[in-house]
C-alpha positions in Angstrom: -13.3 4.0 4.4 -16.0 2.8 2.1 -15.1 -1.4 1.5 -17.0 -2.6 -1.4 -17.2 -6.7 -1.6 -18.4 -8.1 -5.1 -17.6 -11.1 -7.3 -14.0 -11.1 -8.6 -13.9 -10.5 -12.5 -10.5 -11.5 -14.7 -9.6 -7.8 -14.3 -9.3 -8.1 -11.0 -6.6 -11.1 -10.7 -2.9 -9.0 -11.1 -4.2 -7.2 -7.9 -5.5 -10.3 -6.3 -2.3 -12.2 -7.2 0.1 -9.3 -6.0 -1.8 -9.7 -2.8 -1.6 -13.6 -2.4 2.0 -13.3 -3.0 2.4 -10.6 -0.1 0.5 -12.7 2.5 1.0 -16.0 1.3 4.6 -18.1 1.7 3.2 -20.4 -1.2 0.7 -18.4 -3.3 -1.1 -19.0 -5.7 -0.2 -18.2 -9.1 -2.2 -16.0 -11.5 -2.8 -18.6 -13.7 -4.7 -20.9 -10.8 -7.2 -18.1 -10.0 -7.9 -17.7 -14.1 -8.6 -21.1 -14.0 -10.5 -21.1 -10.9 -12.9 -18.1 -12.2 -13.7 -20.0 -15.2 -15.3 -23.3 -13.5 -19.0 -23.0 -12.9 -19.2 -24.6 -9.1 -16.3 -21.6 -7.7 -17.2 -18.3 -6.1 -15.2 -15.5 -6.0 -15.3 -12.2 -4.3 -13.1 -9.3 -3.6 -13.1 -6.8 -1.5 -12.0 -3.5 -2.6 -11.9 0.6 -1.3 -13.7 3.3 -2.9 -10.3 3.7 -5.3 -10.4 0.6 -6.2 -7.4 -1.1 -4.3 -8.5 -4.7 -3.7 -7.6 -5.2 0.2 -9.0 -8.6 0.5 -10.7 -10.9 -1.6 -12.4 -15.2 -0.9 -13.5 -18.3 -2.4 -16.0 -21.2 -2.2 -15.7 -24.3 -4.2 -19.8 -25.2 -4.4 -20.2 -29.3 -4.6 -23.5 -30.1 -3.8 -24.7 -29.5 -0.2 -21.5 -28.5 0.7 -19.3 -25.6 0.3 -15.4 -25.2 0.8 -13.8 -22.1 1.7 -10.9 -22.0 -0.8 -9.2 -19.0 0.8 -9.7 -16.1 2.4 -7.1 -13.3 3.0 -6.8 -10.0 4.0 -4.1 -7.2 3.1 -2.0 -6.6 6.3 -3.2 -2.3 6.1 -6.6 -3.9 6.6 -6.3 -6.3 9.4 -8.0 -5.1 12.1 -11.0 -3.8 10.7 -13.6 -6.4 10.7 -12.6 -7.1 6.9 -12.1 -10.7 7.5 -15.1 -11.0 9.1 -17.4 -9.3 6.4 -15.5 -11.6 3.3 -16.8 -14.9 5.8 -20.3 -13.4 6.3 -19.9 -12.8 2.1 -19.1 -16.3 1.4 -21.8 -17.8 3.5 -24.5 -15.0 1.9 -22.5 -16.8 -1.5 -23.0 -20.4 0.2 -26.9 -19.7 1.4 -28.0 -18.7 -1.9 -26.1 -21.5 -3.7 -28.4 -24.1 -1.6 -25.4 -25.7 0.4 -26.0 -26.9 3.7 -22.8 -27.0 5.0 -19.1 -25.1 5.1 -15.5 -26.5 5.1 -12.6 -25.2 5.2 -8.8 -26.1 6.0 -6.6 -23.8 8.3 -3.1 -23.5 9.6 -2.6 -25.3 12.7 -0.9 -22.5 14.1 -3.3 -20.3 13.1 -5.0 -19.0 16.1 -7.0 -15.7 14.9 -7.9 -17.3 11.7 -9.8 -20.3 13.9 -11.4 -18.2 16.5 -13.1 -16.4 13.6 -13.8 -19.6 11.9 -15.3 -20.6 15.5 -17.5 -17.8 15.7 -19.4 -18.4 12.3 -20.3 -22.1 14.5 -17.4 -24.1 12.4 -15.8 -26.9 14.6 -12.6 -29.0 13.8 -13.2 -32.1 13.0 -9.7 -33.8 11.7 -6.6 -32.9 10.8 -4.5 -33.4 7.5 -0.5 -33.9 8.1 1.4 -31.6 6.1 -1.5 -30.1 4.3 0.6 -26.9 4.0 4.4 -27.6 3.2 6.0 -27.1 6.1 2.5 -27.6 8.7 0.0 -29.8 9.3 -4.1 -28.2 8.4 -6.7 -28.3 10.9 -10.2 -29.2 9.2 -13.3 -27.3 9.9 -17.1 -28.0 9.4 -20.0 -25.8 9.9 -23.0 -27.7 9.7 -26.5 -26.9 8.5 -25.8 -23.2 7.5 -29.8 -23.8 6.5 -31.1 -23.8 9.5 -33.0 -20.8 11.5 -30.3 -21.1 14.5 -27.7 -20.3 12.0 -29.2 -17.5 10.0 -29.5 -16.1 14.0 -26.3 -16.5 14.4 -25.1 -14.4 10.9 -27.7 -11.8 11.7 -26.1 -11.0 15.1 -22.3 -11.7 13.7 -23.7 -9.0 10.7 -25.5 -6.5 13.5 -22.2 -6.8 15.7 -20.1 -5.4 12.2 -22.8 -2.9 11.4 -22.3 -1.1 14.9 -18.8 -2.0 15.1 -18.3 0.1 11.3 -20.9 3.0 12.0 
């Protein structure tokens, strides 16, 4: 299948909000990613088949050197696929050409997949906030110096590994 990942326009937010409220226990509303489009320091991308069916979509929250991962999800038909990991290598294309230097994020404790694949784009937690999420405590996650030439080696083989794994 032909996955297309490009900035998230206002058209796109019913889809992306129908899909946050699938995944997500405490989702976002519709209004939040309106206003979230409209600020000049946010990135947003979706991800989206030929047909246009959004199946996964991410955010960055630019301020200064550093950029935070907002969110990141993936539609449960889709997991599997590498999808996740070609919305990350997105955001930190989106991050790279922004001028940041660095990428944060917060995750689920109890989020083991979502950390190993935060692990492999060189992010390492660094703190912890108690009951970030409702009901579960966040684990906080820096890469740092996404600028330099041992990073950028590290995307190009993460992006060479996807190329092969998809072809």
């Amino acid at each position: 299948m032909t996955i297309t990942i490009r900035p998230m326009e206002r058209g796109d937010i019913p889809a992306v909000a129908e899909l946050e409220n699938e995944i997500y226990d405490q989702p976002w509303s519709p209004r939040v990613f309106f206003d979230e489009l409209a600020m000049g320091n946010r990135r947003y991308l979706v991800a989206s088949s030929k047909g246009g069916m959004i199946l996964g979509y991410s955010g960055l929250l630019i301020v200064e050197d550093d950029a935070h991962i907002t969110t990141i999800a993936v539609a449960e038909q889709s997991r599997g696929t590498h999808l996740g990991t070609r919305l990350m290598l997105a955001l930190v294309d989106v991050a790279r050409d922004a001028d940041t230097r660095h990428l944060t994020l917060e995750v689920r404790v109890s989020n083991d997949g979502a950390q190993r694949l935060y692990e492999r784009f060189g992010f390492d937690p660094v703190g912890r906030r108690k009951n970030y999420y409702k009901d579960e405590d966040a684990l906080v996650m820096w890469a740092t110096d996404i600028d330099n030439d041992a990073y950028q080696e590290r995307i190009a083989e993460i992006r060479a590994a996807i190329e092969d794994a998809t072809t």
